[in-house]
C-alpha angles and dihedrals in degrees: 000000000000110000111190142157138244146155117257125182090357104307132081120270146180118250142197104210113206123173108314103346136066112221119209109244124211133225089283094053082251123138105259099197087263115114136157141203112261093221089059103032117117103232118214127187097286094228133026100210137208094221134016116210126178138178134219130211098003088146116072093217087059095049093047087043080058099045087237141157113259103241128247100210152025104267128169139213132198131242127200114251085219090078103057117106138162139268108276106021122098127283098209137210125227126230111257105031112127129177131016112025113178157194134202129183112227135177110222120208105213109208115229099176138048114260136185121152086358123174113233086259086055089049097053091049093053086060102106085180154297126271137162130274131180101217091200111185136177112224107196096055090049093057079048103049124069088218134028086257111128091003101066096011115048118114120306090006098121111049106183123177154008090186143328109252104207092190103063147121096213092184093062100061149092134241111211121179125194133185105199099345091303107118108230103168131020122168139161102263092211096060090090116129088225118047108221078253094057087059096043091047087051097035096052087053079083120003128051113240107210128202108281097026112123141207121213109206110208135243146255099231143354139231132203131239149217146198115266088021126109120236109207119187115192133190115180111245086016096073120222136308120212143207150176114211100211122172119243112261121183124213105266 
């Protein structure tokens, strides 16, 4: 099943997506008779979570392209809820960012159920299901800042979508980003050194994980981006985010 979001009529709503149409769903996560097309469907974050975790250098080629220390352990970070945004709408740029400006293609575990001191059995059964996110950073900002905060979190830095497929191996997939059309990363999704149940495992030691938070799971390499280009993330059995990169203009 693919669960998303959208706005229809003008409200969010929650969505089955078949083939080529996404059916409103009720209360109840029932059709309700109302469908649109896909190609004209206006896409929304699937998922508004409670919490937003994410994990850093969980690929062994990112961390050697960073000259890092393998990590020991599942950790995880934290994202701001303020820069999601959907499949097909900008990613824009600030004014002011310089340098490097990035993509990375990460699969997202979307909790369905509550979990706190879980097993890994009890873990993989939490998973409601997987869906894509764009983790865009830029980088100058991040060396400059004490915290994340602007560099990972401003506005339409995080697309995450288009949909949450519920039937799916993660850890048998690939990753696949394109600029253009033009593939710049490809990767196998399942090569991390920490599983998303290994995190969950670690993570609910401490903290609760409640139904709609998500964990973004890293990436093996980044691209850069520019403005008037399409950033298009890929996992295979997930389907494709994408994404204008547009530059921040302010009414004269």
């Amino acid at each position: 099943m693919r669960l998303s979001r959208i706005r229809y009529e003008g409200r969010p709503v929650r969505a089955e997506i078949e083939d080529d149409r996404a059916f409103v769903l009720d209360g109840d996560d029932k059709r309700t008779g109302r469908s649109v097309e896909l190609a004209t469907a206006d896409f929304l974050p699937p998922v508004v979570p409670g919490v937003f975790y994410a994990v850093g250098y969980n690929y062994r080629s990112h961390v050697a392209e960073h000259g890092a220390k393998v990590p020991e352990r599942p950790e995880v970070g934290y994202r701001a809820n303020n820069a999601l945004t959907g499949h097909n709408t900008p990613i824009v740029r600030p004014e002011g960012v310089t340098g490097r400006f990035e993509a990375e293609g990460e699969l997202v575990a979307v909790l369905g159920r509550t979990l706190r001191r879980a097993s890994r059995d009890e873990a993989r059964a939490a998973v409601l299901g997987w869906t894509i996110g764009n983790d865009v950073s830029a980088r100058e900002w991040q060396h400059a800042d004490r915290t994340f905060w602007r560099s990972k979190n401003s506005d339409t830095f995080k697309p995450m979508g288009p949909w949450i497929e519920t039937d799916l191996d993660p850890m048998a997939q690939t990753t696949t980003v394109r600029v253009d059309g033009s593939v710049r990363a490809a990767f196998a999704t399942g090569d991390m050194i920490f599983d998303p149940y290994d995190y969950l495992v670690e993570t609910s030691k401490y903290i609760t994980l409640h139904p709609g938070d998500v964990l973004w799971m890293g990436a093996d390499s980044t691209v850069q981006l520019e403005p008037g280009t399409v950033v298009e993330i890929e996992i295979s059995g997930i389907g494709v985010l994408a994404n204008p990169v547009l530059t921040e203009r302010h009414p004269s």
